[in-house]
C-alpha positions as CSV (number, residue, x, y, z in Angstrom):
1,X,-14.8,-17.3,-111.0
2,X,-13.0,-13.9,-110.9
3,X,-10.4,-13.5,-108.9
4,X,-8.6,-10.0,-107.9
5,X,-5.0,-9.7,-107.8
6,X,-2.7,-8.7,-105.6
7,X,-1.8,-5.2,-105.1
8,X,0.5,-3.9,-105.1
9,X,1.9,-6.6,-107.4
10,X,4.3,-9.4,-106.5
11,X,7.9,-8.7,-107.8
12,X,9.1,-12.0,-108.6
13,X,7.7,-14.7,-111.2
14,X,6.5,-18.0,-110.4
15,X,9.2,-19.7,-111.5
16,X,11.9,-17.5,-109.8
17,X,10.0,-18.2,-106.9
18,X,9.7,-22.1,-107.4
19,X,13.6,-22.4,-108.0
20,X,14.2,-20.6,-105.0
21,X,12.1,-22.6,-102.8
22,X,13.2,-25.8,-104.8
23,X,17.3,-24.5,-103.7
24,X,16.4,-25.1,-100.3
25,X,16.8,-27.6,-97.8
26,X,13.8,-30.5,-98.2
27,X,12.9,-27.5,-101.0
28,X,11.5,-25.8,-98.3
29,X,11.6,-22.2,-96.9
30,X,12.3,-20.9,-93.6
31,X,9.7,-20.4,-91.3
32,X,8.0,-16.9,-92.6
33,X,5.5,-14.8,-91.0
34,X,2.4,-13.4,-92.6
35,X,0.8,-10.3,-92.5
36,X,-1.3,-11.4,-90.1
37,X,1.6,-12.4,-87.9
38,X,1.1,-16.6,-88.1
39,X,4.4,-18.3,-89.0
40,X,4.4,-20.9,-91.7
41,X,6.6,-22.7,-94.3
42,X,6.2,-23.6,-97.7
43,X,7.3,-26.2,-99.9
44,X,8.4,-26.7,-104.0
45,X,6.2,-29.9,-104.8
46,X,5.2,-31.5,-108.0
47,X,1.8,-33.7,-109.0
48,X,2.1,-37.0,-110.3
49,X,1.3,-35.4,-113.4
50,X,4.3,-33.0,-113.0
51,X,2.7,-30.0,-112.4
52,X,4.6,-27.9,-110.2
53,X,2.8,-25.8,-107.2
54,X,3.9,-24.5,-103.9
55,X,2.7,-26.4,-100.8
56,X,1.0,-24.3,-97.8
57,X,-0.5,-25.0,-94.5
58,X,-3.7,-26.6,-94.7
59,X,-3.2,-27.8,-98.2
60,X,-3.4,-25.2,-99.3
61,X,-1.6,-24.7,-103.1
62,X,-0.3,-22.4,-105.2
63,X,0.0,-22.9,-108.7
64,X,1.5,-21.2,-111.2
65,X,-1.6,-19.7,-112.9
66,X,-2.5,-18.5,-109.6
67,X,0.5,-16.4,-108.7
68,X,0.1,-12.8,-108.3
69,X,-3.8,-13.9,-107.1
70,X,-5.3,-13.4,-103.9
71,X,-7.2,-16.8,-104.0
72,X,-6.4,-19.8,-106.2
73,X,-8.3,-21.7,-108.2
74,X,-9.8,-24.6,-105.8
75,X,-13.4,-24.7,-105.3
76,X,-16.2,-22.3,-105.9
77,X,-14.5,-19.6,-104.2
78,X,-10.9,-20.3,-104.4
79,X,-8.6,-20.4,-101.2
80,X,-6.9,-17.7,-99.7
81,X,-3.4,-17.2,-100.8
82,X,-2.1,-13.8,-100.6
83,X,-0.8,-13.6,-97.3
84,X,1.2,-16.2,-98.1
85,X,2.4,-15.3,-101.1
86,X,3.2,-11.8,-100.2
87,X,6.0,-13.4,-97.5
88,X,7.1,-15.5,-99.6
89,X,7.7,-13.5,-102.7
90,X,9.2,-10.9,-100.0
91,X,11.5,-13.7,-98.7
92,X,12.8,-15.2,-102.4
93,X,13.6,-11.6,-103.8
94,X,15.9,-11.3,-100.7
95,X,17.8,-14.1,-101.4
């Protein structure tokens, strides 16, 4: 599958991101909004194999090869991730 990325590109890395989300209470950010205007939270999480991914509404996922994506890696087509990453790369670079 190819997959576009986002544009213009996300500022911070995955793991700046991560350990900002991880420094939070329940490693868990504020509500955020995103583009679209739907308010949502995400959470640091790790697999029972330790991978590390960020946990979105829906179950959705984002994992560190699919930062800076506009859909990860699950299923044929992926799901859609950049709205949510956008707000929350916009929120971590704040802090």
């Amino acid at each position: 599958m190819k997959r576009a990325v986002i544009l213009p590109p996300l500022k911070l890395s995955f793991d700046e991101v991560f350990e900002a989300i991880s420094k939070q209470t329940n490693s868990q950010t504020p509500e955020l909004l995103t583009h679209g205007h739907a308010l949502f939270a995400a959470q640091a999480k790790r697999t029972r194999d330790d991978r590390r991914f960020i946990a979105l509404p829906q179950g959705n996922r984002i994992y560190e090869e699919d930062w800076g994506f506009r859909n990860n890696g699950i299923g044929k087509e992926g799901q859609r991730i950049d709205h949510y990453a956008v707000s929350i790369d916009n929120w971590a670079k704040r802090l």
